[in-house]
C-alpha positions as CSV (number, residue, x, y, z in Angstrom):
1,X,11.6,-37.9,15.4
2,X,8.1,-35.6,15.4
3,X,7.8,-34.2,18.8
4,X,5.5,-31.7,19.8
5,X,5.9,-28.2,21.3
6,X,3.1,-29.7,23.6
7,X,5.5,-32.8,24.8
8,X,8.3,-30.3,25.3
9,X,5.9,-28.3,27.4
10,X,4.6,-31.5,29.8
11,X,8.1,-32.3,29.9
12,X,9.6,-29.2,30.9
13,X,6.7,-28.7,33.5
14,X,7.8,-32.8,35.2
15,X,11.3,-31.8,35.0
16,X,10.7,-28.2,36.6
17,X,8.6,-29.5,39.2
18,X,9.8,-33.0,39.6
19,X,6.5,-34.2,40.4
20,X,3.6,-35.7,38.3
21,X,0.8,-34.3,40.6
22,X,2.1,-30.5,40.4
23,X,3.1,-31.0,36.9
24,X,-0.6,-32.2,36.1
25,X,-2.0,-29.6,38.3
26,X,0.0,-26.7,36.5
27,X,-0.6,-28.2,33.2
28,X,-4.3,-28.5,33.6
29,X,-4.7,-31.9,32.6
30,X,-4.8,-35.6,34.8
31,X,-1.5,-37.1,35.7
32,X,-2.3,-40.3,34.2
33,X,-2.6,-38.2,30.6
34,X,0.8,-36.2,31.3
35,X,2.0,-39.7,32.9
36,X,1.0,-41.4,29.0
37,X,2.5,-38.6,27.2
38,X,5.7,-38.6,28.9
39,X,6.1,-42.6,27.8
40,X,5.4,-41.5,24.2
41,X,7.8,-39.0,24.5
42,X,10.5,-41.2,25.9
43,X,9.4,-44.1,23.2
44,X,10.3,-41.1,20.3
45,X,13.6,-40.5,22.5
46,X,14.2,-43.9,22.4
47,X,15.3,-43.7,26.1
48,X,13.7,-42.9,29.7
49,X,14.0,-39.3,31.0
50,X,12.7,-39.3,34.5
51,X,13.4,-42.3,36.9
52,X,10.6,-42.0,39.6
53,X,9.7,-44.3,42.8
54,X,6.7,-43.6,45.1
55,X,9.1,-40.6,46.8
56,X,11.1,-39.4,44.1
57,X,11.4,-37.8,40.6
58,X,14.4,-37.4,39.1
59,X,15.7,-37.1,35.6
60,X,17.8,-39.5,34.1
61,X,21.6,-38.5,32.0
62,X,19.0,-38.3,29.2
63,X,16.6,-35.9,30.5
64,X,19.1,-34.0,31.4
65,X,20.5,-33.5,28.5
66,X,17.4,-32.8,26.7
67,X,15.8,-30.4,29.0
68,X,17.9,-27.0,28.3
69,X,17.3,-27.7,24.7
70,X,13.8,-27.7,25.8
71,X,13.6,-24.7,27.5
72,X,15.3,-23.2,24.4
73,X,13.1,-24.2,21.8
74,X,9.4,-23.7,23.8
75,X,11.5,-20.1,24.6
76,X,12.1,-19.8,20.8
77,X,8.7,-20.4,20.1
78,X,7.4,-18.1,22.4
79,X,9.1,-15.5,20.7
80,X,8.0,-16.5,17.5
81,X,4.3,-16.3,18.9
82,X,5.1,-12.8,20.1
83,X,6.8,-11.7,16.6
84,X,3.6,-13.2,14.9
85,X,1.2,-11.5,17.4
86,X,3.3,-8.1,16.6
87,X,3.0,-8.7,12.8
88,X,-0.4,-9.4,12.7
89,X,-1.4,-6.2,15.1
90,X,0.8,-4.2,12.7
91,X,-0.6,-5.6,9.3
92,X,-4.3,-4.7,10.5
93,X,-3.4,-1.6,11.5
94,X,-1.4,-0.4,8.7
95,X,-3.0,1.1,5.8
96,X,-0.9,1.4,2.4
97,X,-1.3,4.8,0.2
98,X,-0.5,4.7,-3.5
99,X,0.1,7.3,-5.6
100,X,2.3,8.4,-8.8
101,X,3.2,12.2,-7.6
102,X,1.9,13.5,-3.9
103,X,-1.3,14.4,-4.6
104,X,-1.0,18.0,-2.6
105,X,-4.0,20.3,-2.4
106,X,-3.8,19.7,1.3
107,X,-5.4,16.1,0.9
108,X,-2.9,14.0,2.7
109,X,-2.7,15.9,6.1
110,X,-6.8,16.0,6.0
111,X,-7.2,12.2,5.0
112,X,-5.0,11.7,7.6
113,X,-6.8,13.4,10.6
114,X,-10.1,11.8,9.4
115,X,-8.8,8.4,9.6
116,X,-7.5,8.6,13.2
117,X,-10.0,10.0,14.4
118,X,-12.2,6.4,13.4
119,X,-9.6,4.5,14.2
120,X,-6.8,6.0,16.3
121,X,-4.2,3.0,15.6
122,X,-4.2,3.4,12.2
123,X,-0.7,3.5,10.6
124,X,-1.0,5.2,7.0
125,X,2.3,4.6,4.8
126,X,2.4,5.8,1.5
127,X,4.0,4.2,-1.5
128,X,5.3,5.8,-5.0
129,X,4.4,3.9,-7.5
130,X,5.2,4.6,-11.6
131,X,3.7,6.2,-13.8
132,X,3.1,2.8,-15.8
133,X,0.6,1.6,-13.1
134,X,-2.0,4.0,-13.3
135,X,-3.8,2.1,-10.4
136,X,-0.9,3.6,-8.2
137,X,-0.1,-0.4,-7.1
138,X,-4.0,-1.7,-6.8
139,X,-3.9,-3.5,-9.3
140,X,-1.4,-6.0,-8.1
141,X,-2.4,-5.5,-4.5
142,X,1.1,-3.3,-3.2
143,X,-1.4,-0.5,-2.1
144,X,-4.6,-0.5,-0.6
145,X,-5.9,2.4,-1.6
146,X,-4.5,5.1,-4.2
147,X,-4.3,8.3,-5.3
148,X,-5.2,8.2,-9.1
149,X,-6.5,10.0,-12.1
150,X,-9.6,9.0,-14.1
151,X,-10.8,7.3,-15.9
152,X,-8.7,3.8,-14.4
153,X,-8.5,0.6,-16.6
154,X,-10.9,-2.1,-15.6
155,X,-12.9,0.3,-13.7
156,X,-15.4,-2.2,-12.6
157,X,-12.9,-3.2,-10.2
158,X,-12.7,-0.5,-8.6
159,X,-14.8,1.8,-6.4
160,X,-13.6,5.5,-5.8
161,X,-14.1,8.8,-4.5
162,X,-13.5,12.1,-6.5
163,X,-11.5,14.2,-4.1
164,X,-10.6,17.1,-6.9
165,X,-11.8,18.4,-10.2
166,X,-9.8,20.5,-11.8
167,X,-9.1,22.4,-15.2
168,X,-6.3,20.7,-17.4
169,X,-3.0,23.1,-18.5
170,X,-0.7,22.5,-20.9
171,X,2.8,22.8,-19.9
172,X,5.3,24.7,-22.5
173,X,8.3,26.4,-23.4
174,X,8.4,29.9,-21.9
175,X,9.4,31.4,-25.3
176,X,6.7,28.6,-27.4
177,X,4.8,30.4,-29.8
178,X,1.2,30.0,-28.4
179,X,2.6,30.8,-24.9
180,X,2.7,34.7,-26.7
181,X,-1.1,33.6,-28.2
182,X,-2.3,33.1,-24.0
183,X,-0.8,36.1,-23.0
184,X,-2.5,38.3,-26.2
185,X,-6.0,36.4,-25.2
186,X,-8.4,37.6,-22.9
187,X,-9.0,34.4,-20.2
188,X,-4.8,33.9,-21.1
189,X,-5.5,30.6,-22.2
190,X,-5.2,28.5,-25.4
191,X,-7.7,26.8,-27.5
192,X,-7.1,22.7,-27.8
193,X,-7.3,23.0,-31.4
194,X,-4.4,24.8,-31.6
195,X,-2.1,22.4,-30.1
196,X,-3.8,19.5,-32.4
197,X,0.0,20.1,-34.7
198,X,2.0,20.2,-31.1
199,X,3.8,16.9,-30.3
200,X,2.8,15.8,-27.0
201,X,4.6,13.7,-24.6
202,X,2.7,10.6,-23.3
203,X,2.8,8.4,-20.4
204,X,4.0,4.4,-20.8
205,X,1.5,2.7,-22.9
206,X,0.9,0.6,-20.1
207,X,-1.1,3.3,-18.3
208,X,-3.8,2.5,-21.2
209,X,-7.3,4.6,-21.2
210,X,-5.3,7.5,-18.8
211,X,-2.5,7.7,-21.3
212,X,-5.3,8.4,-24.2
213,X,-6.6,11.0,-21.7
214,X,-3.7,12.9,-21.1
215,X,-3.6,13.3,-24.8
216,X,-7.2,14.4,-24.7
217,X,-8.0,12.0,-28.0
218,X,-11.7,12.4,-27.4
219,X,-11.2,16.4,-28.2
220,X,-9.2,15.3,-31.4
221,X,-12.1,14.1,-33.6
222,X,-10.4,11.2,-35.3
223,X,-6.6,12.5,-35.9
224,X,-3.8,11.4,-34.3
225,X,-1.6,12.3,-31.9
226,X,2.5,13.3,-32.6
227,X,4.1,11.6,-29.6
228,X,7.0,13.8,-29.0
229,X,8.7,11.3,-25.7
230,X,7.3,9.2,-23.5
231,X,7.3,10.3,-19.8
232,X,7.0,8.1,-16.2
233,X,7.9,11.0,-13.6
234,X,7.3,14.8,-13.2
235,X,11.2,15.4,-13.4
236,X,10.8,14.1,-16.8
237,X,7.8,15.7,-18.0
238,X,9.8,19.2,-16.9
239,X,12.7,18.3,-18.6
240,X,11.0,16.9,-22.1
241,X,8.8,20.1,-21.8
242,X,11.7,22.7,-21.3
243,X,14.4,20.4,-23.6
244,X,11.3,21.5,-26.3
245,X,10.3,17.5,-27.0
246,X,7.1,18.5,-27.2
247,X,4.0,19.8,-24.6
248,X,2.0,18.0,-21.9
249,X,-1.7,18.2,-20.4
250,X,-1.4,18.6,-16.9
251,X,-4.1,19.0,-13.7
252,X,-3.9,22.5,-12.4
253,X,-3.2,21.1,-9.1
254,X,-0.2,19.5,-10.4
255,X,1.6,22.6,-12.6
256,X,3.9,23.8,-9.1
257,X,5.3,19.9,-10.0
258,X,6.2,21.0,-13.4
259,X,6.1,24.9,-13.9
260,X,9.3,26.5,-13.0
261,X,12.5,27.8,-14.7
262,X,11.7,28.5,-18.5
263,X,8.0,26.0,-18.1
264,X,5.0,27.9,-17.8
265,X,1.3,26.3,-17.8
266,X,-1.6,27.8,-19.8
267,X,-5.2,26.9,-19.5
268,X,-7.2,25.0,-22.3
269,X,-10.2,25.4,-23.6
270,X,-12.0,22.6,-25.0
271,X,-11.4,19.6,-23.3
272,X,-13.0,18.4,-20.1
273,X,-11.6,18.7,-16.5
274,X,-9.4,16.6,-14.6
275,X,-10.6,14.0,-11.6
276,X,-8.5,13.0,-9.0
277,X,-9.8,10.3,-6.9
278,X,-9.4,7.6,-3.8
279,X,-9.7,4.5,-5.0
280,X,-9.8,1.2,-3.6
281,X,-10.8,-2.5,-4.9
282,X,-14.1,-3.3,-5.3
283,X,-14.1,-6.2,-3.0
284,X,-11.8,-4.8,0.0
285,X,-14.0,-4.5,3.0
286,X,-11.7,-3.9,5.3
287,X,-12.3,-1.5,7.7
288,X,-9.6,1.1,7.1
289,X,-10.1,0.9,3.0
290,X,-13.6,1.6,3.7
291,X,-13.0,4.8,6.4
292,X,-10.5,6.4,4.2
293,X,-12.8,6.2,1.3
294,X,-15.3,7.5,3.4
295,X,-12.9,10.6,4.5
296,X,-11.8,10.9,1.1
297,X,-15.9,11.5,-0.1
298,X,-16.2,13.8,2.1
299,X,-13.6,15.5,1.5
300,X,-14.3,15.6,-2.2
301,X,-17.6,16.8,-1.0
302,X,-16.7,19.7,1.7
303,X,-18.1,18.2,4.7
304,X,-16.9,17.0,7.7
């Protein structure tokens, strides 16, 4: 038996009203089409639910039966329009936030106030994501707009913002030998050429192009890296870096994350500087992507 929430509905309204004529009327449609879909109704039944004469209405054993089931089911799906309604208003307002560490520098709080002012419903949520996915959860749609480092793999799919460029450090030991060199030289920092024989510790190989960056291979002129550990967190970095695994490239925005208790960060000269960016798919039009990529530009370019 296939019945309808419609059928429920005309026959809740007869039973309610016991009359055609109001039912119709209160129904918005002709008594003799509520008067044809009652007789289907009853023929998927299988039995009569109202007995009527030219005074009376009245429901039948049947009917009776069948109506507070009625009521329960049109009330169920009521409920399940308004949970559906609720859900839909909450998807469209809800923005998710990727990123593999918070991304600090006062960014959040300002992308924030930016986006509610456009769009004052706006729910951001932010989501950690892993160092492995350095699309901070784009790439397999769990975010809808990230916090990430450049240069992303498959950039094409992407479009982005640069919200902060900053110098890369290298993390070390406080007692390392070239952490004496910084503090003898005049800017305190390191040349990248002398960490060339430094193991370095790397992110996941599945972060691809931004794994080769943090090891700065285009500063290495053809020789290869010594991958002291493999790191997916800040905790870990800190601990490979003070547990003397080897050193790590780090934005300057990022060393309070690592720098602390025996790690100390150093500037480097010799390699290019760091770009933190929004990013969001290429093809996401949606009109929270596109305001928070519009706060996050001008943010990145100190305007309001």
């Amino acid at each position: 038996m296939d019945v309808h929430g419609r059928d429920l509905r005309y026959f809740a309204a007869v039973a309610e009203e016991l009359n055609f004529t109001r039912a119709a009327e209160r129904l918005f449609v002709s008594q003799p089409a509520l008067s044809k879909q009652i007789r289907m109704l009853e023929k998927q039944v299988g039995a009569r639910l109202f007995l009527r004469d030219r005074r009376v209405v009245r429901l039948t054993l049947v009917g009776e039966a069948l109506l507070p089931h009625a009521h329960g089911m049109l009330a169920a799906w009521e409920a399940a329009e308004t949970a559906v309604e609720e859900a839909r208003a909450a998807e469209l307002h809800t923005l998710v936030i990727g990123m593999s560490t918070s991304p600090g520098r006062g960014l959040l709080p300002a992308l924030r106030t930016r986006l509610v002012s456009r769009h004052p419903h706006a729910r951001p949520v932010l989501r950690q994501v892993n160092w492995a996915d350095p699309s901070a959860g784009l790439a397999d749609g769990s975010s809808d707009v990230a916090f990430v480092w450049l240069p992303l793999p498959d950039g094409d799919r992407y479009r982005h913002a640069v919200v902060a460029q900053e110098p890369r450090l290298v993390a070390l030991p406080q007692g390392h030998p070239l952490a004496a060199r910084a503090a003898a030289d005049a800017e305190g920092a390191v040349d990248f050429t002398d960490l060339l024989d430094e193991p370095f510790l790397a992110l996941p190989s599945e972060a691809g192009p931004l794994r080769d960056y943090w090891l700065a291979l285009d500063a290495r002129v053809g020789r290869a890296p010594l991958i002291g550990g493999v790191v997916g967190s800040a905790e870990e970095t800190y601990e490979a870096v003070a547990n003397g695994q080897g050193v790590a490239l780090l934005a300057t925005g990022n060393a309070p994350l690592v720098v602390r208790d025996g790690v100390i960060a150093v500037p480097v000269r010799g390699i290019s500087p760091s770009r933190l960016a929004v990013a969001a798919r290429r093809d996401d039009e949606r009109p929270l992507v596109v305001a928070y990529l519009d706060a996050a530009a001008k943010a990145g370019a100190g305007t309001s």
